[in-house]
C-alpha positions as CSV (number, residue, x, y, z in Angstrom):
1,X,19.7,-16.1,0.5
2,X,16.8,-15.3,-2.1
3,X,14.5,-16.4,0.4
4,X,15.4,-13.7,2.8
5,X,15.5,-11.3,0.0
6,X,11.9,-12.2,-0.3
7,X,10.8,-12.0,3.0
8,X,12.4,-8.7,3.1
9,X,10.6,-6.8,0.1
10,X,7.4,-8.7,0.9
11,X,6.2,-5.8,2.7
12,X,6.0,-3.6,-0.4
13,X,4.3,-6.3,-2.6
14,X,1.3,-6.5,-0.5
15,X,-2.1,-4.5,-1.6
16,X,-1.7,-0.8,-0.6
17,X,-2.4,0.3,3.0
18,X,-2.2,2.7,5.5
19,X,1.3,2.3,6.0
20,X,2.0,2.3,2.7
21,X,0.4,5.5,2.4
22,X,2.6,6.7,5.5
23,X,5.7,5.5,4.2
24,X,4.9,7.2,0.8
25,X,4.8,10.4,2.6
26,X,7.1,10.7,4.9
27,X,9.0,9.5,1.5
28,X,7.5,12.8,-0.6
29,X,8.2,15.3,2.7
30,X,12.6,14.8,1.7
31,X,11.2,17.7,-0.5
32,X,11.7,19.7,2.6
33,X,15.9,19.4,2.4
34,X,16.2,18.8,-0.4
35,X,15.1,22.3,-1.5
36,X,16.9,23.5,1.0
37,X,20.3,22.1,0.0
38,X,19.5,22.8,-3.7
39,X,19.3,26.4,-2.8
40,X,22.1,26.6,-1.2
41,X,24.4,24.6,-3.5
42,X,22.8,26.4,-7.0
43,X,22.5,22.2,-7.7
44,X,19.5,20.6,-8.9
45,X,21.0,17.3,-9.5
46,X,22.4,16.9,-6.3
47,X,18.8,18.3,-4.8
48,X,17.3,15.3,-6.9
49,X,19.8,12.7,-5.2
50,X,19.4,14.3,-1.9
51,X,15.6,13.6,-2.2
52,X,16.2,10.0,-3.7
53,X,18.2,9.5,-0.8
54,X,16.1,10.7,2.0
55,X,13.1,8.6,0.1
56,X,15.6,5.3,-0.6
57,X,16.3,5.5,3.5
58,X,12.5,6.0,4.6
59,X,11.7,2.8,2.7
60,X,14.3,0.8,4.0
61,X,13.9,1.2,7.7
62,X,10.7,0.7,7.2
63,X,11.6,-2.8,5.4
64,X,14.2,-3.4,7.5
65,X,11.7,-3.0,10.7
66,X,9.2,-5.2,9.3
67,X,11.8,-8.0,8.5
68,X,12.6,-7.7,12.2
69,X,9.2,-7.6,13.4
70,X,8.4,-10.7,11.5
71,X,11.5,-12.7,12.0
């Protein structure tokens, strides 16, 4: 099982590329609804989670497709 867990995060343990720089910001642009639902909720923690969120779920596609990609 660790070994798969290995081959899964290797991705983000190699030197910084282009798609890391990608990743990283379509990563930064959950800013976008985040604000919004911030605003409209008067909530900046839950603003902060959304933006985790949408950040957390960019990277792991991304993972997930490159574990399939190599598999």
């Amino acid at each position: 099982m660790s070994d798969k867990l290995k081959k899964f995060w290797a991705p983000m343990r190699e030197e910084f590329n282009k798609e890391h720089f990608i990743i990283n910001i379509m990563g930064a642009l959950g800013i976008i609804p985040s604000g919004w639902i911030g605003r409209e909720l008067d909530n900046l923690w839950i603003s902060w989670g959304v933006f985790f969120l949408w950040w957390a779920l960019v990277v792991l596609i991304y993972l997930t497709y490159r574990y399939l990609k190599n598999k």
